[in-house]
N, C-alpha and C positions, 0 to 999 in steps of 0.2 A: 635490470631496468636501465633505460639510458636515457640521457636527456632531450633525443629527439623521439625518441619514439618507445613502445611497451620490445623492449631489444633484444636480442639474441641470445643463446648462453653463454656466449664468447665472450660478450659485452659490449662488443663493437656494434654500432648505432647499425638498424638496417637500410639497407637502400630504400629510394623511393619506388622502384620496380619493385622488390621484394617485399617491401611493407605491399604496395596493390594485391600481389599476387598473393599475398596470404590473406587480406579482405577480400580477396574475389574468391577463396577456396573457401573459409570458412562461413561468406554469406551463402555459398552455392551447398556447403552442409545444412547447414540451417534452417534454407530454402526447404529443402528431401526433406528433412527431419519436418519440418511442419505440416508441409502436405500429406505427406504418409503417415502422423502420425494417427493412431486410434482413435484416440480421443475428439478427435473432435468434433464440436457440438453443434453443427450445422446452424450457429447464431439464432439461437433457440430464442433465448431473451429478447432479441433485437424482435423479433416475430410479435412478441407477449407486448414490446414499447409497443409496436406500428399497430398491430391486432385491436387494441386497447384504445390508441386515441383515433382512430379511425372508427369503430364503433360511437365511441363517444362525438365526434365530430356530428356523426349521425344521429344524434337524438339520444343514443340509449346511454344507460347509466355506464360510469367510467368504471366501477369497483363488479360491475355484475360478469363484465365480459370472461369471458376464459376459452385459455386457448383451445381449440375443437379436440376431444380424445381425453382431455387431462381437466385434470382442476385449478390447473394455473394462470394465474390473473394478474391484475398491474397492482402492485403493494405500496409504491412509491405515493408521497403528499401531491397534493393535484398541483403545487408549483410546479415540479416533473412533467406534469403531464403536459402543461401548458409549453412550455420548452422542447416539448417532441415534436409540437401539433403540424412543427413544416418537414414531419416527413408523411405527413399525408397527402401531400404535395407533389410526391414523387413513386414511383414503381419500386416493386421490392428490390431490385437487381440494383438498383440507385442508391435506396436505403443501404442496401449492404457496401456498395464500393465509398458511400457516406461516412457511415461505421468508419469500417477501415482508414480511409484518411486521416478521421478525428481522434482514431486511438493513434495511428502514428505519430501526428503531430502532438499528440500527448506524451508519447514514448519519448520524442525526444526536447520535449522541455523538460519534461523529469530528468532525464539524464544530464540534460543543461544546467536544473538546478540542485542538483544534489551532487551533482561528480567535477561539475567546472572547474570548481575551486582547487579540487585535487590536482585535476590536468594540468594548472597554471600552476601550482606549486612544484608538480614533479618537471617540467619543461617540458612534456611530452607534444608531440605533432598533433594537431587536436584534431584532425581529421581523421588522423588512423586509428587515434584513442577513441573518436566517438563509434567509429565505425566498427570497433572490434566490440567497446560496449553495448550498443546494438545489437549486435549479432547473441550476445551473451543475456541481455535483457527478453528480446524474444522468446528465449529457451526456458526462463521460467514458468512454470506449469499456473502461476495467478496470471502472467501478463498472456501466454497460450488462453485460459479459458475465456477471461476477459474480452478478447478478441475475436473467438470463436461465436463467444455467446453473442456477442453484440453488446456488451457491457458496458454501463460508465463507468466502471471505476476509476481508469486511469485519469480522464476530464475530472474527476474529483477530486483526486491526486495530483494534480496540475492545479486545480483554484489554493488547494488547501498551502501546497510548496510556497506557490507565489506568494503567499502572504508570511513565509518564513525568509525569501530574501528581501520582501521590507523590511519587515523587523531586524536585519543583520543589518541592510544599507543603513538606516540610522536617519536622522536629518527630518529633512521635509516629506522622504519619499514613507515614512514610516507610519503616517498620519494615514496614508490608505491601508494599512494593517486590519486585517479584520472582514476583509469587502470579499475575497475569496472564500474562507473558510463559512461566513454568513449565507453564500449563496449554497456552497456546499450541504451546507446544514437544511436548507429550504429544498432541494434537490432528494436529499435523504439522511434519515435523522442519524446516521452515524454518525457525522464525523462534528457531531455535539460536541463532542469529546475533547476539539480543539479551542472550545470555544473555555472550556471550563482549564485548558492549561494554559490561555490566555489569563485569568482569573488568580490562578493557582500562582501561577510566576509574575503575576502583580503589572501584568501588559493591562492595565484596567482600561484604558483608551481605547486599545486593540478590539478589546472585550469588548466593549462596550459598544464599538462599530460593529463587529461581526452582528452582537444579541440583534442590533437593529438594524440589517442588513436581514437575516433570517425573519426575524419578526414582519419588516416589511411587505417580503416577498409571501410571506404566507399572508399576510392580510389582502396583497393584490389579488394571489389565488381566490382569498375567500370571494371576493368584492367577484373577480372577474366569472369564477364557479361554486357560488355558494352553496349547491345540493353535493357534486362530488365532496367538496371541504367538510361539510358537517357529516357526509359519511364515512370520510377518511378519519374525525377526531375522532366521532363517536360509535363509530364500528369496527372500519376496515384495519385500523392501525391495531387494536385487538385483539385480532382474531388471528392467532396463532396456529390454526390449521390452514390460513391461505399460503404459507414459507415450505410449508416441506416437514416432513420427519425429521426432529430433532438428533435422533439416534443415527441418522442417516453418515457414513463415512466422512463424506464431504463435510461436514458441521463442524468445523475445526477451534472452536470454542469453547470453553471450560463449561457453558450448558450440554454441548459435544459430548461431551469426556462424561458428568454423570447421566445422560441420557443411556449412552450406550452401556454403560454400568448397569443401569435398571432395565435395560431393555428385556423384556417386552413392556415393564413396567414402565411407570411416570418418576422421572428425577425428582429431587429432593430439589423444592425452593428453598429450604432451609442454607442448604448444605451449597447453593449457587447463590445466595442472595452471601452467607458468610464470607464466599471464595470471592465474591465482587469488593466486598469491602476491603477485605485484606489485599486484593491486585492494585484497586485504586488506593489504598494506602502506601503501598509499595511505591506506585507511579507516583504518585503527590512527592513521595521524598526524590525518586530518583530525579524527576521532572524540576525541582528544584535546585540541586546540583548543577545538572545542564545551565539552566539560566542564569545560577551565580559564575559558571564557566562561563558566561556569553556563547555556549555552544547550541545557538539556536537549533540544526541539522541535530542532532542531537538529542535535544528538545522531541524535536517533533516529531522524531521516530521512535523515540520511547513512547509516544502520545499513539501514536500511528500501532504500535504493540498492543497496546493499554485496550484500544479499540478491539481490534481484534476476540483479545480475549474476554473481554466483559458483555461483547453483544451476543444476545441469545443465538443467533443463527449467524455464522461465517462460514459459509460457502470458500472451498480453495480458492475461488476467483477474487474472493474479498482480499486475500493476502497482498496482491499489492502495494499493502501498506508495509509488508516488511523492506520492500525495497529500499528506503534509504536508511534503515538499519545494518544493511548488508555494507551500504556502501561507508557507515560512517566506520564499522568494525576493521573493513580492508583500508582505509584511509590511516585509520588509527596503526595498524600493521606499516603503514608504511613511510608511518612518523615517528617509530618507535627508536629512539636512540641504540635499545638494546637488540642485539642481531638474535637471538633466541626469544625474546618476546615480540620482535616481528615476524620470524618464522612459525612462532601461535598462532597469532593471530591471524594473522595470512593463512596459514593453513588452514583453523576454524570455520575464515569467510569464505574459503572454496568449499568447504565439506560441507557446512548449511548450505550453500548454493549447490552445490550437486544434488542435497537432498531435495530441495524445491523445485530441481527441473525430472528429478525422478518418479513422480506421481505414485510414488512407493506406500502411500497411503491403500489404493485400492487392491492392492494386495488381499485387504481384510474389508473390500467393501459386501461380501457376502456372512462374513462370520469375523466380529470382533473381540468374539469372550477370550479368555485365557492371557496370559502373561504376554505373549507377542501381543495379541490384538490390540492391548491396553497400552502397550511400548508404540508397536508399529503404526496403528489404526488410527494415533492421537500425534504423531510425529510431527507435525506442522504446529500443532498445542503447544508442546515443548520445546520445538525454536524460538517460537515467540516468548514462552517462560524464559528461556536461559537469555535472550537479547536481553530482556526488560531487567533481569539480577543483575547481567553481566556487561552489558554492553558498555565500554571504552567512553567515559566522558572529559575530555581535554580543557584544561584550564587555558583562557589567554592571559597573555603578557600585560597586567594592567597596565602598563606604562608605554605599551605599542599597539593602539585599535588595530591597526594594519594586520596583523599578529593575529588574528582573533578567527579561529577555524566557524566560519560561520558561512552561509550559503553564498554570498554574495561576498565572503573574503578573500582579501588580496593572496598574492601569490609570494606567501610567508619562506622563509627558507627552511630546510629540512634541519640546521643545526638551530635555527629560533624554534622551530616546533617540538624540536626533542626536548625543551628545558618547561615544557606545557606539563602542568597538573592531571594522572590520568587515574582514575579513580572508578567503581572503588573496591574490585578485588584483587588487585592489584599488590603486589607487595613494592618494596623499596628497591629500584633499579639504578645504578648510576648515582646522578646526582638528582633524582627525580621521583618524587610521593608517588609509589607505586600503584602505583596505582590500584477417483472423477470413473466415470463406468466403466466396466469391462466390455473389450471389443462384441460386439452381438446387441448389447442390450441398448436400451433407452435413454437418449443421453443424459447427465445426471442433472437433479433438479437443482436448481440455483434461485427458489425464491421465487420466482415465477417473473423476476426482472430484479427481485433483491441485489 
């Protein structure tokens, strides 16, 4: 690595020619690789949004609609739905180049806020670092499907971040803490999730803005469509055969993992309500750590894990949330004092990220029994498991906030970072407390806009 730029093997900094010519070859792979690739899903979801409040626009009930051919309908809280309503406004061809801008410009606030701090810390060209990130962000199979389908996730993942570099800036800006992940929450009930490590880690203010920030937005829903609202508490939310087959490959969720165990049969709530207590047990300590580290980024990808695994249905597209796990594991490699526990790490964070751009799941999306199935089939399961045991959380320097690896920190130097607390399976280093379908078929179901 060099200080202007992700560098040569030589070492010597690349040219500004040569750094373009290798962004212009690798977006021009990138580019083939997307178009051609199989997968994808002709913005299925994006169909299910527009299909759904267009129906409704018109008179008829929001929750009855489904898309022509299928059984898939809008699952999302009628807040969602009121926030679509201006793409009935527009032609589908609109809709879609819509889509596409808004995840872009999602893609690269994420990347903004989860990676900035790194690029300011290494001195790298931020141009070239975003651009090669980019290219590399694309290629994961959550931000692919996302894209494809016509998915929010990423815009969810943009309100939820932003409310983790308040909480890092500190000060005055930190009082709007909470206004992101609350609308997030009114949007769709996953990313609850954040709202309770707001709680957990004693952000009570934070908390406290988000609950009423959500709460709000659903009481405008009810007020603004009180019939959608009362069928969305009192049925649609429910009703567990509008999301898709539990056992389905794609369901990359510990309901995932014993659906497909029982399949043909019905999973053990027993055995999924246990496995929820013991992950959010786990999160609650890990997710503590994080916040006595001040490592909000952190924080919030443990949280963003937690999620994953605890919601009944995650579609691959949902993984998005691993993203700033990926990133805080290679940051953490690249802060590591010790040149064999960054060459781990570092190596660890390319091998999950090969496997997420590999869509090596659908391998067994016909037949998941047997020892592979339950290894291969669940593969995305057990990333998110081993992040959530293992993932790198760094202590800051009490005595230097500057210091402090958090979204919106400064650009720390690599000998102050390496004397950071990294915990916690880590042993003792240094001077340092050790720390989606087969081509042919149909493309696969995601919740029906889940």
């Amino acid at each position: 690595m060099t200080r202007s730029g992700i560098g040569s093997s030589s070492g010597r900094p690349l040219s500004t020619r040569a750094r373009a010519l290798l962004v212009a070859a690798l977006a021009l792979a990138t580019g083939i690789f997307l178009i051609t690739v199989p997968l994808h899903r002709e913005w299925f979801d994006l169909g299910v949004y527009r299909g759904a409040v267009t129906h409704w626009r018109s008179g008829g009930p929001l929750y009855d609609y489904v898309v022509p051919g299928t059984h898939y309908g809008f699952t999302y809280p009628p807040f969602a739905a009121l926030c679509m309503l201006p793409m009935t406004l527009v032609g589908w061809h609109q809709a879609v180049v819509l889509s596409l801008l808004l995840n872009a410009l999602a893609g690269a606030a994420i990347l903004a806020l989860t990676a900035g701090a790194a690029v300011r810390r290494q001195g790298w060209s931020r141009w070239y670092a975003f651009a090669v990130a980019g290219c590399l962000f694309a290629l994961l199979e959550p931000v692919r499907d996302t894209i494809s389908f016509g998915q929010v996730n990423l815009l969810l993942l943009t309100l939820v971040l932003t409310d983790a570099r308040l909480l890092a800036a500190g000060g005055g800006r930190s009082r709007f803490a909470g206004i992101g992940i609350g609308l997030a929450t009114a949007i769709k009930l996953t990313p609850a999730v954040f709202i309770l490590y707001l709680l957990v880690t004693r952000r009570l203010r934070a908390g406290l803005v988000a609950s009423a920030v959500a709460l709000g937005a659903t009481l405008f829903a009810l007020w603004a469509a009180p019939g959608a609202s009362r069928h969305y508490w009192t049925q649609a939310m429910w009703d567990t055969d509008r999301v898709g087959a539990l056992a389905y490959v794609s369901n990359q969720s510990w309901q995932g993992v014993l659906a497909r165990l029982a399949d043909p049969g019905e999973p053990s709530r027993t055995a999924w309500a246990v496995g929820v207590a013991v992950l959010l047990a786990l999160w609650a300590w890990r997710a503590r750590q994080a916040a006595a580290a001040g490592n909000e980024l952190a924080g919030f990808a443990l949280t963003g894990l937690t999620a994953c695994l605890i919601s009944p249905v995650t579609w691959v597209h949902h993984l998005v949330w691993t993203v700033p796990a990926l990133i805080v594991l290679a940051d953490s490699g690249l802060l590591s004092a010790d040149a064999e526990l960054r060459r781990r790490r570092l190596a660890w964070a390319a091998a999950l990220y090969v496997t997420l751009c590999s869509s090596v799941i659908w391998l067994w999306s016909w037949d998941a029994a047997g020892a592979d199935g339950f290894l291969g089939g669940n593969a995305y399961v057990w990333i998110c498991l081993g992040l959530l045991l293992a993932l790198p959380v760094r202590a800051s320097a009490p005595a230097d906030d500057s210091r402090r690896h958090l979204v919106a920190g400064g650009s720390a130097t690599m000998g102050a970072c390496a004397h950071a607390t990294e915990y916690p399976l880590e042993s003792r280093q240094s001077a340092l407390p050790g720390s989606s379908t087969p081509p042919g078929s149909k493309p696969a179901p995601s919740a029906s806009g889940e």
